[in-house]
N, C-alpha and C positions, 0 to 999 in steps of 0.2 A: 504493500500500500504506500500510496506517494504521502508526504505531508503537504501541507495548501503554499509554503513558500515554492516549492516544484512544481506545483500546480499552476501557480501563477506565470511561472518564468514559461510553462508549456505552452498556454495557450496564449501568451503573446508572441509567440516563436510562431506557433499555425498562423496565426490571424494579424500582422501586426499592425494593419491600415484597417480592419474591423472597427466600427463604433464601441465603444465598452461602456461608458458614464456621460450621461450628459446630466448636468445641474443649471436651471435656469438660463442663461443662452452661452454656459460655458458646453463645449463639447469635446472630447477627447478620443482618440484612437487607443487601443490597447497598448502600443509603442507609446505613445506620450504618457498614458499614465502608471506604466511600468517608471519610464523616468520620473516621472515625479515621485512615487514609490520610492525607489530606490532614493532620491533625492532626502527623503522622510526617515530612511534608516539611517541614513548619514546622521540627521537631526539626533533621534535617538541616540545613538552612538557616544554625542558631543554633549547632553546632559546627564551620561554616564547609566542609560539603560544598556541591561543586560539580559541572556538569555534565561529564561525564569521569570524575570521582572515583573510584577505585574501595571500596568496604564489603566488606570481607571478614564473614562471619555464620559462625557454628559452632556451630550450631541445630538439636534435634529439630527433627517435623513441628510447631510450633506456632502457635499467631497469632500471636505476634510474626514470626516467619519467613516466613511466609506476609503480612502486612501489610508487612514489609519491602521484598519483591519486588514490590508492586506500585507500594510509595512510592518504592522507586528508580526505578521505570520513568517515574513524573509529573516525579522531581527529574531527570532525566537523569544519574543516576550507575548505576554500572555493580556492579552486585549478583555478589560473587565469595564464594560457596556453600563449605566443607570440611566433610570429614567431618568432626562433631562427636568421633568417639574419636581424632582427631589427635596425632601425639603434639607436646611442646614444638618439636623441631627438627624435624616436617613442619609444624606453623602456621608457625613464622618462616621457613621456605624461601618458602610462599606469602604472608606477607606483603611480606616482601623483593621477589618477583619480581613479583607485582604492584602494586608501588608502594603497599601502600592508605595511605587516609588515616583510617579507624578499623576497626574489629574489635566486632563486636556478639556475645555467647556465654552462656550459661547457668552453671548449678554444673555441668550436668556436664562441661562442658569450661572449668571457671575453670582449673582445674591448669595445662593445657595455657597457656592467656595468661599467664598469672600468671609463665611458667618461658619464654616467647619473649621474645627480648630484642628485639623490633621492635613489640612490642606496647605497649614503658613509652615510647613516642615517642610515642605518637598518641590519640585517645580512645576507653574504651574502655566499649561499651553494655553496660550487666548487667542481663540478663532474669530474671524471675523470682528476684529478691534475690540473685543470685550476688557472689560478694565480688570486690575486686578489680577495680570499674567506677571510673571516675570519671564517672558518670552512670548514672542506672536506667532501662529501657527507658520506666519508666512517666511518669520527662520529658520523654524527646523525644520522647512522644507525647500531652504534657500541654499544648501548645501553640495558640492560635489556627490552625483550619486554615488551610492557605494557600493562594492561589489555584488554581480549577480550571482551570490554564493549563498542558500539557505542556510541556517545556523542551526534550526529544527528539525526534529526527526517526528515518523509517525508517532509514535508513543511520547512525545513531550505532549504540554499543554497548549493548545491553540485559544481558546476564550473559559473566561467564566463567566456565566449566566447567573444572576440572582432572582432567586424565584420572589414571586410578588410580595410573601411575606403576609397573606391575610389572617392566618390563625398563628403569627407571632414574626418573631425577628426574620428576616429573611434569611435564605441559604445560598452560597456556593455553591456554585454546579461548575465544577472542571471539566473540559469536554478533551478529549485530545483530536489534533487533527487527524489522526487515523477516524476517529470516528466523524468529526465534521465533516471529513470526505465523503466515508461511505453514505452520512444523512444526504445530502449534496445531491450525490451519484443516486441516491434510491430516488429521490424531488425527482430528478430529470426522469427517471425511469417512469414513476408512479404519477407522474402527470403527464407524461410523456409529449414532453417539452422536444423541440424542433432546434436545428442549427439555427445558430443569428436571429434568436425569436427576443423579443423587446417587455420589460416587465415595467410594472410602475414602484418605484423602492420607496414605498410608506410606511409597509409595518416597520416600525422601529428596531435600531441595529442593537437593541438591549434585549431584545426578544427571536426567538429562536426562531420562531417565521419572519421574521428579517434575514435574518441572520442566511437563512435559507435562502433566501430569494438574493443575496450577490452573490452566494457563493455558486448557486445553481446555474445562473445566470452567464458566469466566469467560463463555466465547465460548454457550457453551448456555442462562445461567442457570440454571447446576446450581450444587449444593449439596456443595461441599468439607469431607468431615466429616475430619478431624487425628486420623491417630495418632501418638502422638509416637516411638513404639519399636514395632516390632511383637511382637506374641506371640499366637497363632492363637487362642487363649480368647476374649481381648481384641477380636480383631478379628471372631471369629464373633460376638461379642454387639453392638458396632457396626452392623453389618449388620444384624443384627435389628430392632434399635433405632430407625435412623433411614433400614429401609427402603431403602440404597443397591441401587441399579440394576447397577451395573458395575464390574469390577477390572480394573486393570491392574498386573500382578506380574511377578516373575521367580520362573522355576520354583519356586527353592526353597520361597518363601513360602506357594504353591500345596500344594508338599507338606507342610509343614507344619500348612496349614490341613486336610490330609484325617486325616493324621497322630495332632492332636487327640482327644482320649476325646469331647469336646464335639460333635462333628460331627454326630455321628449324632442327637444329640438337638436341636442348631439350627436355626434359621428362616433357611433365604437362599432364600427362595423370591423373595424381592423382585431378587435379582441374574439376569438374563436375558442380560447380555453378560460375556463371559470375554478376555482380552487377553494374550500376554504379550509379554516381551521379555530383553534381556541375556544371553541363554544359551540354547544349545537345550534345547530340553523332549525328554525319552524318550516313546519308544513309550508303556511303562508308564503315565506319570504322566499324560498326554493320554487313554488310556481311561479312567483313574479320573478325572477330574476328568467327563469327557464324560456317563459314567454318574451322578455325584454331584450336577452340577448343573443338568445337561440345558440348556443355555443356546442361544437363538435364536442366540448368535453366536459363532465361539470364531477366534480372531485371533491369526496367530502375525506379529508385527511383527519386520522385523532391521535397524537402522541401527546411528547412533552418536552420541558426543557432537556430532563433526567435522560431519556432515551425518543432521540426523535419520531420516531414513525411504530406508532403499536400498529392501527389497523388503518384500509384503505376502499374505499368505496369510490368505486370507477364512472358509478350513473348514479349520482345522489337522488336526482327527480325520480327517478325509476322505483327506488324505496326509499321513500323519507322516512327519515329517521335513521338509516339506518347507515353506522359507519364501516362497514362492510367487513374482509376477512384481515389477518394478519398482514403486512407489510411482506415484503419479497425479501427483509433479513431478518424476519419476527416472529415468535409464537406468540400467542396469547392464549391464559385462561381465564375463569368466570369461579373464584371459591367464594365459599359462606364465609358471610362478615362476619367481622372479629375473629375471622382463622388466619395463621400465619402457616399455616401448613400448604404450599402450591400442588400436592396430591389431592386435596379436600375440592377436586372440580364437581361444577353444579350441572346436574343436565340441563337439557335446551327446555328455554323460557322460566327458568326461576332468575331472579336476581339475585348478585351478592358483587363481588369486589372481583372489578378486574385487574388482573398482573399479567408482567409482561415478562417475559425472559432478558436475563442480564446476560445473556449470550450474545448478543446482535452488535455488528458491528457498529453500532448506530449507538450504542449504549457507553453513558460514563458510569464510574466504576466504584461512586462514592461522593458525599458531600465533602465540602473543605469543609475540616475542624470543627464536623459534626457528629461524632461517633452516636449520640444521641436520635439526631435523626437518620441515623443505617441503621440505627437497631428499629426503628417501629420501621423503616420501609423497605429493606432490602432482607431478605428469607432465604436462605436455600437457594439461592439462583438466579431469586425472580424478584421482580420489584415491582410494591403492591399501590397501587396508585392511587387511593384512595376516592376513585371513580368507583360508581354503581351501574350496573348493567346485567342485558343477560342476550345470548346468543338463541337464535331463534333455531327453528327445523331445517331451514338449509345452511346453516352456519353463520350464519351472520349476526355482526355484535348491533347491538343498541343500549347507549351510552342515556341512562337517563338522569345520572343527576350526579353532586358528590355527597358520599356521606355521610356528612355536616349536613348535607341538606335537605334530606332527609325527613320526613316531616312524619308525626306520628297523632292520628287523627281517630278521634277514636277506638283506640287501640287497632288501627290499620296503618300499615307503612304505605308512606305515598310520596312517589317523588313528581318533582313539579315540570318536569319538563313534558311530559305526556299531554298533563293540561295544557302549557305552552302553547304545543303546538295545535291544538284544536282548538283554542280560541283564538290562535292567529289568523286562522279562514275565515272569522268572521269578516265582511265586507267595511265593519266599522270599526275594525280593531287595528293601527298601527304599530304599537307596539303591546308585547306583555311579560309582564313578568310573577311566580309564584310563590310563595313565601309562606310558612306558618306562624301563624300570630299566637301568644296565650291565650288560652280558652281552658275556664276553670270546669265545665263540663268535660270538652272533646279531650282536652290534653293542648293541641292545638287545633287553628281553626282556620281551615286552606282561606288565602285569601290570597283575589287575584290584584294585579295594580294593571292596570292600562292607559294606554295612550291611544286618544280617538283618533282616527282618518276623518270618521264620519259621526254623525248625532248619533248615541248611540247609550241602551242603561242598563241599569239590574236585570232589568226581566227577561231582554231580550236574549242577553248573555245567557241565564240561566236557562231558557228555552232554549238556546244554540248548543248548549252542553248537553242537557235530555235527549237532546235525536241525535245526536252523533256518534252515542256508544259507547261515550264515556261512562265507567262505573259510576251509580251512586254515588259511592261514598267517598270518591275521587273529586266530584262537583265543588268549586269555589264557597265558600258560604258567604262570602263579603266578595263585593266590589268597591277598590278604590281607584279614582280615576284622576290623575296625575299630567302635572305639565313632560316630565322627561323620567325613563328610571337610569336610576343611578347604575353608572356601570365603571369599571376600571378605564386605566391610558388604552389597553389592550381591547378594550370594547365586553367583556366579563360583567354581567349583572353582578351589582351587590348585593344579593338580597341583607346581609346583614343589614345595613343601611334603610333599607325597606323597613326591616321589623323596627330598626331603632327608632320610626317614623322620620326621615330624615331624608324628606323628598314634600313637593310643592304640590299640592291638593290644586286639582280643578277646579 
């Protein structure tokens, strides 16, 4: 297996007049941004990163961000990604816990550095004139390039990923580039991605469906066009513009983009493949999207930071809901919750807790300096992902919820995405989301939040629920009907946030 600094140096060697990045009406060919690359190790080099190092970045989608990650992969330092709206004391937890050795950020996350107190230890890169660098990106990449000689091997560490951190301090996710390759290599296969095909780079490079999308991108001789923020205007005119071929999003974005007044008047006739991920998609939003953009390919992808790709569903519309079978480097099983045993598999259509094999090359091999959390998630081989699901009669998985979220209703377990998605069909439902509330009778008491398209109340919902099939006792008891539901950077309902009430009533 190649590591991604040989990766890099290859396919600018096939391609070297190829488009690679374009950012705003910067454009570059894989030959120019090889040198600027190379130009960026030199940087590194001269404020005394080394191979191991770790570079914390807190970065829109931009070329500096994107030129970062692949100069860390040539210098063998270890590229660790934050959400750029971080606040002071989430950067200094991850500078702290990853030991870094500088911090690279923009204005809009100067705040944040400027106010960590691990950040005035070390140096600090300022992109695009941000105050508060002791250096500007545009010198350490103002350098004699450096040799095109990788410094990494398969088995070093190419990035760490920090998970979102909802049910406590976030974690370290070391990936090495043996594995970010293979994740990479499976993208291009499992969506089956074309030479010289054009992506739109939104998902953020802190998140592993970013992350995926240059490096997938790289491997084709495709053309990574930046958006630094998303906003559906923005990103419809993109696509028009420069002709991209394929997206890969998470629902929300999706809905968004249908969402738009712009839609109906925009050119995506160039996008023919459709991708998502980090969330399940409704019913709803899967036939509008299916209708809108009629695409050769619509791909509903489910992994994680920890191991990319568990399972892969090829024709999403075809079965909603359903995320299909294992990945082309992955098993997966389905055991009873609360078992740590990966033998204790469930037959087809019970739910319990999907795991995934730590065998895949796709898989990292442990948290940073968490031994805490390898013991609740990693068992005998397998890593338990603390997803709920269950595989049906012709094998195929469906992911309905986490188990936190889990909701226990009159002594029945019921997870909320089922409901989701059949109250997404309703004509007057734009968005929804499900959540259990205290109820000193039920335990908890389903209740749905929605956002309307259309005029729309109680009743009609609760009549739309009756004829569809949903169980009884599955049925919302309340409706609240909400200006927006609260969701992560990543587009991830909060439902906590939900219960806490901590959303804007209609």
């Amino acid at each position: 297996m190649l590591d991604l600094g040989r990766t890099c140096l290859y396919v600018t060697e096939r391609e070297p007049s190829a488009t690679a990045i374009i950012d705003g009406d910067l454009t570059l060919t894989c030959a120019a941004w090889l040198d600027r690359t190379l130009r960026t190790v030199a940087g590194l080099d001269a404020i005394g990163m080394r191979r191991g190092d770790r570079l914390v970045t807190s970065l829109r989608n931009r070329i500096e961000a994107a030129t970062l990650h692949w100069a860390c992969q040539l210098a063998g330092v270890v590229v660790t990604p934050v959400n750029w709206r971080a606040t002071p004391e989430e950067l200094d937890y991850v500078l702290g816990d990853a030991g870094a050795r500088a911090v690279c950020f923009e204005p809009v996350s100067a705040d944040a550095v400027a106010n960590a107190a691990r950040a005035g230890d070390i140096p600090r890169i300022a992109a695009d004139g941000a105050a508060g660098g002791t250096l500007a990106f545009d010198d350490l990449s103002g350098y004699a390039p450096a040799d095109a000689a990788p410094r990494a091997g398969p088995d070093d560490v190419s990035v760490m990923l920090y998970t979102s951190g909802t049910t406590g301090r976030p974690k370290g996710v070391p990936r090495t580039h043996a594995a970010e390759r293979a994740a990479a290599l499976a993208h291009v296969a499992q969506n089956r991605y074309g030479y010289g095909e054009r992506t739109l780079g939104v998902m953020p490079l802190y998140h592993t469906m970013g992350v995926r999308s240059l490096l997938s991108t790289a491997l084709i001789s495709g053309a990574y066009v930046c958006q630094p923020r998303f906003d559906p205007s923005g990103a419809l005119d993109l696509i028009a513009r420069h002709r991209i071929t394929h997206l890969f999003l998470v629902p929300t974005l999706y809905h968004d983009l249908l969402a738009d007044p712009a839609f109906e008047s925009a050119d995506v006739s160039s996008v023919r493949k459709l991708g998502f991920a980090g969330a399940p998609m409704t019913d709803g939003l899967l036939r509008r999207l299916a209708e809108a953009f009629r695409p050769e390919l619509f791909v509903n992808h489910y992994g994680s930071s920890e191991i990319y790709t568990f399972t892969v569903c090829p024709d999403a519309p075809a079965k909603p809901g359903s995320a299909g079978k294992a990945g082309i480097n992955q098993r997966i099983r389905v055991v009873r919750i609360g078992s740590e045993d990966p033998d204790e598999a469930l037959p087809p259509n019970e739910e319990g807790e999907i795991i995934a094999s730590l065998e895949s090359d796709e898989s990292f091999s442990g948290y940073w300096r968490r031994p805490d959390a390898d013991a609740k998630a990693l068992h005998a081989g397998w890593y338990f992902t603390g997803d709920v699901g269950c595989v049906d009669d012709d094998g195929d998985l469906f992911v309905t919820g986490r188990v936190d979220d889990m909701m226990i209703s009159g002594g029945e377990n019921v997870m909320p995405v089922e409901i989701e998605s059949v109250l997404s069909l309703h004509p007057g439902v734009a968005e929804v989301a499900v959540a259990g509330l205290p109820d000193e009778r039920l335990g908890q008491r389903i209740t749905a939040f929605v956002t309307r398209r259309a005029e729309v109340d109680d009743d009609e919902l609760d009549a739309f629920c009756k004829t569809s099939g949903l169980a009884g006792f599955k049925r919302p008891r309340a409706y609240v009907f909400v200006r927006s539901i609260p969701k992560s950077p990543v587009g991830k309902i909060l439902r906590r946030l939900l219960i806490a009430g901590e959303y804007e009533a209609e």
